[in-house]
Each structure stands twice: as structure tokens, then as C-alpha cells.
N, C-alpha and C positions, 0 to 999 in steps of 0.2 A: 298405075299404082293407086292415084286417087278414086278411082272406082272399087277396087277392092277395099281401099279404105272404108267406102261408104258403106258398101255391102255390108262391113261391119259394125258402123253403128260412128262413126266418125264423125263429128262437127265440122266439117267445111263449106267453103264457101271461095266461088271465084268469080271476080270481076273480071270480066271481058274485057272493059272498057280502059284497065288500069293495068290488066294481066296480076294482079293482087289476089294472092291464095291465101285467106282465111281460116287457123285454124284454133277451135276451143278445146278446153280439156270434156271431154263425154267418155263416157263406159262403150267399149268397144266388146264383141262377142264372138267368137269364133266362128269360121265358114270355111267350107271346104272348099279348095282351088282346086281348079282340074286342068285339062291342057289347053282349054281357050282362052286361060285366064294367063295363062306362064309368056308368052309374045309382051304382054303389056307391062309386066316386072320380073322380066329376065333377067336385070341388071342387080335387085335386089334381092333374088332366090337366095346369094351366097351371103347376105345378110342376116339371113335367119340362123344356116349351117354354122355361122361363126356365135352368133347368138346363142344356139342349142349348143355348142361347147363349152361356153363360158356357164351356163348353165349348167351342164355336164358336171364339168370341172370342181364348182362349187357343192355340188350337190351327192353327186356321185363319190361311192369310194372304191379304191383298185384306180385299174386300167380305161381310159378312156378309150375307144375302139373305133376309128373315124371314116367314112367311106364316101367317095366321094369328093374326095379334096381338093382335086384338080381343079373347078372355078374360083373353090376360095384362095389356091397358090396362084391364080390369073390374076382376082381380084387385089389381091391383098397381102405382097410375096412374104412380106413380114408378118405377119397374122400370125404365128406360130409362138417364132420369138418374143412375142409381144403376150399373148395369150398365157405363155409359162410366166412371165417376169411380171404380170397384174396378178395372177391367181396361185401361181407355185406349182401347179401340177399338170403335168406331161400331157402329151396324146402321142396314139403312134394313129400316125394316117393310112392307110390301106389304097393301097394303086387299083 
């Protein structure tokens, strides 16, 4: 994950010697991830999908339309319930 960070324009920094991850606030830019990049934040993918709902949610009107749900119901069984009761508005998830 911290290499994709960088990719984007990240201020980090890591002591070896301490294991101390350094991070500032910097302007970060978007970059396209492809599949040699997904091995190294696997664990974070379903952090975004939950991301772009709450974004969704807010932003969007109607129906939210969800695909893929299955790592964020692994990651995160409550993510839903939680998701309607901060923002007010549904999603129907798609299998």
C-alpha cells in the first residue's frame, strides 16, 4: 500500500532502524492500479468499495446499485447497517 501511496504523490518516509512510518499532509494525484499492484493491497481494495458508497449515498439520488459486495460482507459484516444509520440511504447489493 505504501508504494501505491507514493506513486501518488504521498509524503512518507520510513525508518528502518526505528520501523517509524512517517507521514505528512501533500496533494496526492490519481494513478491507475492494474493487477500487479492488487497482491500488495488486497486487504484495502474493499476500503475504497465502502468509500465509493458513502460517497454514492451522499451524492447520488434514487437507488444505490452495489456489485460486488462479497469482500466488503468478509471485511466488514456490519458495513451496511452502519452505512444506512451515518448516511440515511439504502443500497441493495447485487450477488
Amino acid at each position: 500500500m505504501v508504494g501505491v501511496l507514493e506513486r501518488m504523490g504521498a509524503a512518507i518516509t520510513f525508518d528502518t532502524t526505528s520501523g517509524t512510518l512517517s507521514v505528512r499532509a501533500s496533494r496526492l494525484r490519481a494513478v491507475e492500479l492494474t493487477a500487479v499492484d492488487i497482491p500488495g493491497i488486497v486487504d484495502e481494495v474493499p476500503v475504497l468499495a465502502m468509500a465509493a458508497t458513502v460517497a454514492g449515498a451522499c451524492a447520488a439520488e434514487g437507488t444505490t446499485v452495489i456489485e460486488g459486495w462479497d469482500s466488503v460482507a468478509t471485511s466488514y459484516p456490519r458495513f451496511t447497517e452502519d452505512r444506512v444509520r451515518l448516511t440515511g440511504a439504502g443500497a441493495e447489493p447485487v450477488a
